[in-house]
N, C-alpha and C positions, 0 to 999 in steps of 0.2 A: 582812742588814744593814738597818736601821732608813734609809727615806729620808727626807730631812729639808731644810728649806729653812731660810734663815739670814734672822733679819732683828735689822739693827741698831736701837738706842735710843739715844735722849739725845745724846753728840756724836759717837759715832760712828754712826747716823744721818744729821747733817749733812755728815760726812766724804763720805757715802757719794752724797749730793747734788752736794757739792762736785767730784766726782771727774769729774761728768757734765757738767761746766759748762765750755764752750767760750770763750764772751765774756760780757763783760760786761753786756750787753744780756739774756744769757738766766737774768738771778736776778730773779724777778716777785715784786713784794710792792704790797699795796694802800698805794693811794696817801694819803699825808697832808698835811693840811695845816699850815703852820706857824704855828710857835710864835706868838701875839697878841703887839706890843710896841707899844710909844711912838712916835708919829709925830716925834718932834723929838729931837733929841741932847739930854741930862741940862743943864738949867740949872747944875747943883752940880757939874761937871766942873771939880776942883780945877788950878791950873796949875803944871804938873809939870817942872820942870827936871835932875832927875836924870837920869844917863846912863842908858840901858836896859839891861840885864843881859843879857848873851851866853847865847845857849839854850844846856842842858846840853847835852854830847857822846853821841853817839845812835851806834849800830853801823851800817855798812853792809848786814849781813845782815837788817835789819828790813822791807830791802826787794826785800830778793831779791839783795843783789850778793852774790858771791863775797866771805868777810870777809880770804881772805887775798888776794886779788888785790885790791880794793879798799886794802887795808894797804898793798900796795906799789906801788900807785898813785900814794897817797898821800905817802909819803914820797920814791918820786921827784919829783912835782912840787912840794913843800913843801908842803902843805897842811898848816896848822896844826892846822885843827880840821873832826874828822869831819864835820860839819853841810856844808858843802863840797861832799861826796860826793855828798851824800844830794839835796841843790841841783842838781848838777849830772846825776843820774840820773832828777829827776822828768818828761822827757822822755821817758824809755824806760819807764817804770813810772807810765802810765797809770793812772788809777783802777780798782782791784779791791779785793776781800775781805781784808782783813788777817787772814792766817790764826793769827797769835795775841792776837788782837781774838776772832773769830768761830768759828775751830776750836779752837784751842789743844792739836792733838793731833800734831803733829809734834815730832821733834826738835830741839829749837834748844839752843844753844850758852851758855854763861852770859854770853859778851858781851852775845846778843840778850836773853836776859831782864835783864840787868843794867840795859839799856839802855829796854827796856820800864818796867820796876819806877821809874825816872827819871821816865818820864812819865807813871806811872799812879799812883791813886790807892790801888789795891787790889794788892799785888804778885803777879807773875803764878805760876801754880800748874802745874807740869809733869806733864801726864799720866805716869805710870807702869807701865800696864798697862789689862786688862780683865777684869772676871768675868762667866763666863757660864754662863749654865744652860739645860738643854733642858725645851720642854713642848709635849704636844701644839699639833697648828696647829686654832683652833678654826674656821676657813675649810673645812679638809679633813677634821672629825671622822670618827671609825675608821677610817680610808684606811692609818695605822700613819707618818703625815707628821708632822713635828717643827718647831717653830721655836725656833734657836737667839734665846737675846733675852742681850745683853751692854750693861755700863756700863763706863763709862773709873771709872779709879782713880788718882786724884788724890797729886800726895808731898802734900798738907797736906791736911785737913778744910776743908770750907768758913766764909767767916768768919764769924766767930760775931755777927756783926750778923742774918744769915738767918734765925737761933734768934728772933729779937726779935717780937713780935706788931707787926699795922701802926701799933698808936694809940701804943708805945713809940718803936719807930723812926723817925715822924714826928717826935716832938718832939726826939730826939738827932739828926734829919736837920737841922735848922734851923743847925745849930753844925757839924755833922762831919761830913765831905768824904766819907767810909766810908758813911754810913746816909744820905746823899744819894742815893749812885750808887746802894745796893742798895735805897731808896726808889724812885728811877724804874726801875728793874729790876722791880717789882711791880706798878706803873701798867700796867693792862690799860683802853685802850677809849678816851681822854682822850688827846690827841697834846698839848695845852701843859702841861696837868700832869705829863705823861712827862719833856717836856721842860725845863720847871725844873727838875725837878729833878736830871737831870745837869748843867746849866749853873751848877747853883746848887755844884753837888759841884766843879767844875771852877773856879768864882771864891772857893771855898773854899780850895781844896788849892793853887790856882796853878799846877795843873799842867794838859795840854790833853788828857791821856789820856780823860777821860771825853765830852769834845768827840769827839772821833774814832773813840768806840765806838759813841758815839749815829749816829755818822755810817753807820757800817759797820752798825750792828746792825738798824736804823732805815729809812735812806735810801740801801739798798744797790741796788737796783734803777731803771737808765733807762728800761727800758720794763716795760708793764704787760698784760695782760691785763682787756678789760673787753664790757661786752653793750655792741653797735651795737643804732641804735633796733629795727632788725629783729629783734634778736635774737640776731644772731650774736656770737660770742667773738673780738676781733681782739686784736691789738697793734699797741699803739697808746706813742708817747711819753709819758715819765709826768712833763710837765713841773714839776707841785709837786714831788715827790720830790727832781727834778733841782736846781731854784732852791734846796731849803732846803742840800740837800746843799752846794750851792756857798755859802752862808752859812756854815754851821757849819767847812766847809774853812776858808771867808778868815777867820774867826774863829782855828782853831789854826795857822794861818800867822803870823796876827800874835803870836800866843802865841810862836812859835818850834816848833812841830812838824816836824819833817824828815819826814814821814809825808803833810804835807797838798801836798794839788795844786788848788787853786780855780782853776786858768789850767784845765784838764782839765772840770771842772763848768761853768766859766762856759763854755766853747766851746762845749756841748751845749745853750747858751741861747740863744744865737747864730741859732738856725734858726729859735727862735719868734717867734711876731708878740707883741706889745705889751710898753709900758713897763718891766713888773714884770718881763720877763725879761730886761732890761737888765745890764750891768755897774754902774751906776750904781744901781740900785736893788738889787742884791746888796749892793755896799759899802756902802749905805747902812744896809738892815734888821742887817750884821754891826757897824754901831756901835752901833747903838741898841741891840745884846742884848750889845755889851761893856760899855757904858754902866747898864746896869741889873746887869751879873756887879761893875763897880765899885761899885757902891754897895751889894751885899752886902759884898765883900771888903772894901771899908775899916769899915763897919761891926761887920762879927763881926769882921775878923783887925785891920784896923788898918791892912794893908797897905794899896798904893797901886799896885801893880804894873798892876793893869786901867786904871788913868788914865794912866800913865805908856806901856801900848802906845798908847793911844787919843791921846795928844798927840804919842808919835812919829811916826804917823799920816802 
């Protein structure tokens, strides 16, 4: 028999990362810095007396509760509306990896994607399978060693936005909330251009899915691996990562995301010395980039929805 070693690609791959990850602390990404904004709140912030519109109804199991004991939870204690739940659980579900944000390869329930496709821009694609094939390992040439390589297999094709060359989907990124998110999904190297342009897809669509991908995909890492003057490789706290993460949270908090936790991000700000790692300097840089998501949204859509968080405030 043919021996052979297995090695995964593309998400499962990640799965297989994932698998080894004990806390939260141990997902290392380089550190960025955040998004450039406006030192002042928006002079042109319209005054907004509309009631604010109740966040859509979101599953329990998006975060890990039990979807039928959560149900009946629910309905013994009256709980009107899932969002509730979800409130009441982010104490117990700490900040971690949204695994269908960042995996998307387990089985979920069509509540959860129901519930997901609500908040997301791009609706969500359920793995199906995987095809795989064997080839030499080119590590161990004629040793008669194999590497299995497999990809996930998707129910839909990927959206047809991906097809688009960058100079196309740029220009239909400015208008549509779709070629936004898979514009900053391209952005290699440029951390504020990355990030406009989820925030831009996210004050487009009005919905906070693209906020909390960037969050997860992005600023998924508290601590970091980096060279001491010596030379050595420590870990070390990644306090930018931490601060924007805790931004972009209290931003889909105010949105209404049942997913975000900034009491969790801001707590791990708490340890650091100076101003900028304040709560107050959190809430602060999270107006001034809902502040500039309003004045695309009333601009392209018309809407008002970004003023209207921003003065319930």
């Amino acid at each position: 028999m043919t021996p052979k070693r297995t090695l995964l690609t593309g998400a499962s791959f990640l799965l297989a990362i994932a698998a080894g990850v004990l806390s939260y602390s141990q997902f290392f990404s380089k550190a960025e810095k955040p998004l450039a904004v406006s030192t002042a709140l928006p002079a042109d912030a319209p005054s907004v007396t509309a009631a604010r519109a109740a966040p859509k109804a979101a599953d329990p199991a998006t975060l890990g509760i039990n979807p039928q004991a959560a149900s009946q939870e629910s309905a013994d204690a009256g709980i009107a509306h899932p969002l509730a739940v979800f409130r009441d659980a982010a104490s117990q579900h700490p900040a971690g990896v949204d695994p269908m944000i960042v995996l998307a390869l387990e089985n979920f329930s069509d509540a959860q994607i129901a519930a997901y496709n609500e908040l997301h821009v791009i609706p969500f694609n359920p793995a199906v399978g995987k095809l795989c094939d064997q080839t030499p390992d080119p590590q161990l040439p004629g040793m008669g060693f194999e590497i299995e390589r497999c990809e996930t297999v998707r129910e839909r094709p990927p959206h047809p936005y991906h097809q688009l060359v960058d100079e196309a989907l740029q220009t239909l990124a400015e208008t549509d909330a779709a070629a936004a998110l898979i514009m900053g999904m391209r952005v290699v190297g440029d951390d504020a251009a990355r990030n406009r342009w989820y925030l831009r897809a996210a004050a487009l669509s009005g919905k906070s899915g693209p906020i909390m991908a960037l969050a997860n995909r992005r600023y998924a890492s508290a601590r970091a691996y980096k060279h001491s003057a010596e030379g050595r490789l420590e870990l070390v706290d990644n306090v930018e990562n931490v601060r924007y993460r805790a931004v972009l949270e209290t931003i889909a908090g105010r949105m209404g995301d049942p997913r975000a936790n900034p009491t969790y991000w801001r707590s791990l700000l708490r340890q650091q010395p100076g101003e900028d790692a304040s709560a107050e300097s959190v809430q602060k840089e999270a107006l001034e980039i809902m502040g500039q998501m309003a004045r695309v949204q009333r601009d392209i859509t018309g809407s008002t929805q970004m003023w209207e968080l921003i003065n319930a405030g």
